[in-house]
C-alpha positions as CSV (number, residue, x, y, z in Angstrom):
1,X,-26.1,-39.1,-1.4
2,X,-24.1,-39.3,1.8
3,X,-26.8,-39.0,5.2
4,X,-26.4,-35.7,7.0
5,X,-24.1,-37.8,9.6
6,X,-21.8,-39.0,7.3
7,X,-21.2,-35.8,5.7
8,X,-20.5,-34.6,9.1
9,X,-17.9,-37.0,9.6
10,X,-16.6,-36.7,6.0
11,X,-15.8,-32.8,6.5
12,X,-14.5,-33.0,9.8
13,X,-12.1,-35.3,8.5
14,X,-11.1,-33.2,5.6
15,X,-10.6,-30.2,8.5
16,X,-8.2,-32.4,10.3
17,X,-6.1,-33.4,7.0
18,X,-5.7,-30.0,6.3
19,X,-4.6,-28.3,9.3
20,X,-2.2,-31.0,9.8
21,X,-0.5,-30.6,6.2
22,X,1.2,-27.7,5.6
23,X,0.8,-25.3,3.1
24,X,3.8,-24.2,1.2
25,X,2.1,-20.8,0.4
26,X,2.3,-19.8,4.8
27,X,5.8,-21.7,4.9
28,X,6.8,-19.5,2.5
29,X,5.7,-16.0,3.8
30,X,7.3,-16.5,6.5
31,X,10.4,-16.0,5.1
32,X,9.9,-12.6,3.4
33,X,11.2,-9.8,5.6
34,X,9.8,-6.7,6.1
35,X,10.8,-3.3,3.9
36,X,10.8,-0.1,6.3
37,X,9.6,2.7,4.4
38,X,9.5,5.5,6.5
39,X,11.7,6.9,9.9
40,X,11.2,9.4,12.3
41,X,13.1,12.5,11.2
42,X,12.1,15.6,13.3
43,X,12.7,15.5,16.9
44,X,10.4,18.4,17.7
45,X,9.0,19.0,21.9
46,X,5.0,19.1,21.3
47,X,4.8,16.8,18.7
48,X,5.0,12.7,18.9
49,X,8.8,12.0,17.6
50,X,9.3,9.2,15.1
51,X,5.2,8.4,14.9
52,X,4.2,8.4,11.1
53,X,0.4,7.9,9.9
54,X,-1.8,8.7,7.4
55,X,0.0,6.7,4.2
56,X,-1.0,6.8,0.6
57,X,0.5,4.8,-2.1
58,X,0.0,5.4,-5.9
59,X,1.9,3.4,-8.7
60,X,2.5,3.5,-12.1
61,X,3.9,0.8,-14.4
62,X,6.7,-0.5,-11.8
63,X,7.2,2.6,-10.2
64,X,5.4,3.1,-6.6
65,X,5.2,6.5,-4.7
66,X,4.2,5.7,-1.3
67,X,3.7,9.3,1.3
68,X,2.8,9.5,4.5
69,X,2.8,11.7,7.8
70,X,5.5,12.3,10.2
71,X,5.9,13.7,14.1
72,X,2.4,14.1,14.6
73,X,1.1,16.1,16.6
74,X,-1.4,15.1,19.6
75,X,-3.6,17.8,18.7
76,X,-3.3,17.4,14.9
77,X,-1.0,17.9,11.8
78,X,2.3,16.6,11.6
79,X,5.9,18.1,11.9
80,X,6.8,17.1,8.0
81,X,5.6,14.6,4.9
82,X,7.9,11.5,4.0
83,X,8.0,9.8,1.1
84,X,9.4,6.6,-0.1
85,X,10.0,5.9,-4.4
86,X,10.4,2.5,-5.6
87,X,11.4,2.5,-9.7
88,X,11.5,-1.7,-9.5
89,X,8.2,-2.4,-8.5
90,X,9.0,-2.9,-4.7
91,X,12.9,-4.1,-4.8
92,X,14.4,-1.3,-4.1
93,X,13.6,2.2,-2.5
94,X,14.4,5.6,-2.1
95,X,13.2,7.3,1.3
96,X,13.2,10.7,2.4
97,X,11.1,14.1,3.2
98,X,9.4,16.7,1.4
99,X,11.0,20.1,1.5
100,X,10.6,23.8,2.0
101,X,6.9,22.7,4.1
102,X,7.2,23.3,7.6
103,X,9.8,24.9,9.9
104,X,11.1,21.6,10.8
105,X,11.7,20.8,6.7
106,X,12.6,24.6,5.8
107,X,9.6,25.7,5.2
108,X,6.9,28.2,6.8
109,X,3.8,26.7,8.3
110,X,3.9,24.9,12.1
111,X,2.6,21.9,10.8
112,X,1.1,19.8,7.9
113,X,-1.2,17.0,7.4
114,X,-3.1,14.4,4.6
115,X,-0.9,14.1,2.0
116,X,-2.2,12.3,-1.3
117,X,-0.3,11.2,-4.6
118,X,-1.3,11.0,-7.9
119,X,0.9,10.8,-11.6
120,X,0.5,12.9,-14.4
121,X,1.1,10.7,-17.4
122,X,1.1,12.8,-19.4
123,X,3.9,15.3,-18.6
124,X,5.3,12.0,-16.3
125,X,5.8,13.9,-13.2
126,X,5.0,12.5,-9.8
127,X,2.6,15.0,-7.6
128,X,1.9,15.0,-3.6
129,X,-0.5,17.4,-2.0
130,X,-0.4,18.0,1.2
131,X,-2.3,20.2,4.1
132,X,-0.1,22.9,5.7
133,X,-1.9,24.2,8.9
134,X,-1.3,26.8,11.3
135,X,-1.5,26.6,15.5
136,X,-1.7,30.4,15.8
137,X,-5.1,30.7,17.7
138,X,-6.0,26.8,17.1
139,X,-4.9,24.3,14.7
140,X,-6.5,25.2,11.0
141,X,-5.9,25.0,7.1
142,X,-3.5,27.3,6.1
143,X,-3.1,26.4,2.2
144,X,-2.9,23.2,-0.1
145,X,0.6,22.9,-1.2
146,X,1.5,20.0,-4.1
147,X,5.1,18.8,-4.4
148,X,6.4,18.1,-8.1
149,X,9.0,15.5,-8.9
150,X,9.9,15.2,-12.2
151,X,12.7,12.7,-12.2
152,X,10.6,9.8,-11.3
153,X,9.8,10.2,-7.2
154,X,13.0,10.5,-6.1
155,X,13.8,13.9,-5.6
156,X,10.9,16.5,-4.6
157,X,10.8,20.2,-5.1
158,X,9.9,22.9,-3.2
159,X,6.0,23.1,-3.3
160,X,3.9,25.2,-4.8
161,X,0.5,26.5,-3.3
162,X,-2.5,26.1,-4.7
163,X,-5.6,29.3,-4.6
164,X,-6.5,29.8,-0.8
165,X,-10.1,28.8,-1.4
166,X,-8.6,25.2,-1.4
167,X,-7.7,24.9,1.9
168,X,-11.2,26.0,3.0
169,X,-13.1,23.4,0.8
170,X,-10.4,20.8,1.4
171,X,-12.1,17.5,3.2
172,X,-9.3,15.3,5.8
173,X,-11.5,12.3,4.5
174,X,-10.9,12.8,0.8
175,X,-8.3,15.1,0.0
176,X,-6.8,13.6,-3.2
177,X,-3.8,15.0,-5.4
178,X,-5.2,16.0,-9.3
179,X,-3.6,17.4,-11.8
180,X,-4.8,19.9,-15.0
181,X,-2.4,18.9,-18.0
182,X,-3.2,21.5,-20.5
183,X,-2.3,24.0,-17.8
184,X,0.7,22.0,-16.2
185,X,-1.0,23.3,-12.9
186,X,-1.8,21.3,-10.1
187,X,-4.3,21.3,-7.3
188,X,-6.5,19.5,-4.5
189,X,-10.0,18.3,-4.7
190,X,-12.5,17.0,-2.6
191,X,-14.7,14.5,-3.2
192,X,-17.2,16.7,-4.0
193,X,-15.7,18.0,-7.5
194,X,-14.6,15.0,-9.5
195,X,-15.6,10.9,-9.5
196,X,-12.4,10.0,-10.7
197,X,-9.8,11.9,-8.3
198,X,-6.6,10.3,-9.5
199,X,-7.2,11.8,-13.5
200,X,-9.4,14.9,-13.0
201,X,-9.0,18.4,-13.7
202,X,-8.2,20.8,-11.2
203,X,-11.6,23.5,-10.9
204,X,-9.0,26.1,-10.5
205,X,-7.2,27.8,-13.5
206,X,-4.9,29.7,-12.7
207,X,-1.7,27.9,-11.8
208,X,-0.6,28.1,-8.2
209,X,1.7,30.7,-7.0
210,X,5.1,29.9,-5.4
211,X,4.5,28.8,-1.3
């Protein structure tokens, strides 16, 4: 067996050789360019125009649903929820916004927040829940809306609103779409009411009303 010293010497060698050798697989990346996935479409006064947080990114067979906040606000909640659909597993993408939300996107709450998105295989429609809040009086939970596509992520409907005891049990560090297929309803949970939030039921079952 080599002496301590000469091992020394052996593997500083072997550190020279190989940071003067390339490496085909960093060569390489550098040449892949970057896929925007999201822009800045409300221009709104209080909120941060263009700024988009809070992503989450769900796929299924070669289909990816990625959502994610945008125009937040500096005191909370954002001015609409984006979403970007790729059917090609990454080639290609659709981008746009959720509708029929907030007052910026047609809809009738000041501002939204967390969205999450899930799949229900078995009915093969794509699902994001979302937060809508109110500022009247302070910024709080207003209701748990979830937005139905049924054409493969790449056109959303209006959402629908999930029972108002949602929004109050609703956690910003969990919140996770979920879906209840026998019911075709859909629904929020926290982390408290399933271990598996991408397939559980929904707790609630009654389906949601119109938002």
């Amino acid at each position: 067996m080599p002496s301590p010293a000469r091992r020394r010497r052996i593997g500083g060698l072997l550190t020279v050789l190989l940071l003067l050798i390339p490496l085909p697989a960093l060569a390489s990346s550098e040449a892949i360019p970057l896929t925007e996935l999201g822009t800045g479409t409300y221009a709104n006064v209080t909120g941060q125009p263009g700024t988009q947080a809070g992503p989450d990114t769900f796929q299924a067979g070669t289909t990816i649903v990625t959502t994610h906040q945008v125009g937040r606000f500096f005191d909370g909640g954002a001015s609409g929820i984006a979403f970007a659909t790729s059917s090609d597993g990454g080639a290609t993408w659709t981008k746009g916004a959720l509708p029929g939300i907030t007052v910026s996107g047609g809809g009738s709450y000041q501002r939204v927040s967390d969205p999450s998105v899930a799949y229900d295989a078995r009915h093969g429609v794509w699902l994001i829940s979302s937060l809508a809040l109110t500022d009247q009086g302070g910024v709080t939970g207003a209701a748990v809306l979830t937005s139905r596509s049924a054409d493969g992520g790449l056109t959303w409907e209006a959402p629908s609103r999930s029972p108002s005891r949602a929004a109050a049990t609703w956690t910003r560090a969990g919140s996770s779409a979920t879906t209840a297929p026998a019911a075709r309803t859909t629904a929020a949970a926290t982390p408290s009411s399933t271990t598996s939030p991408r397939a559980a039921r929904s707790r609630w079952p009654a389906p949601p009303t119109a938002a």
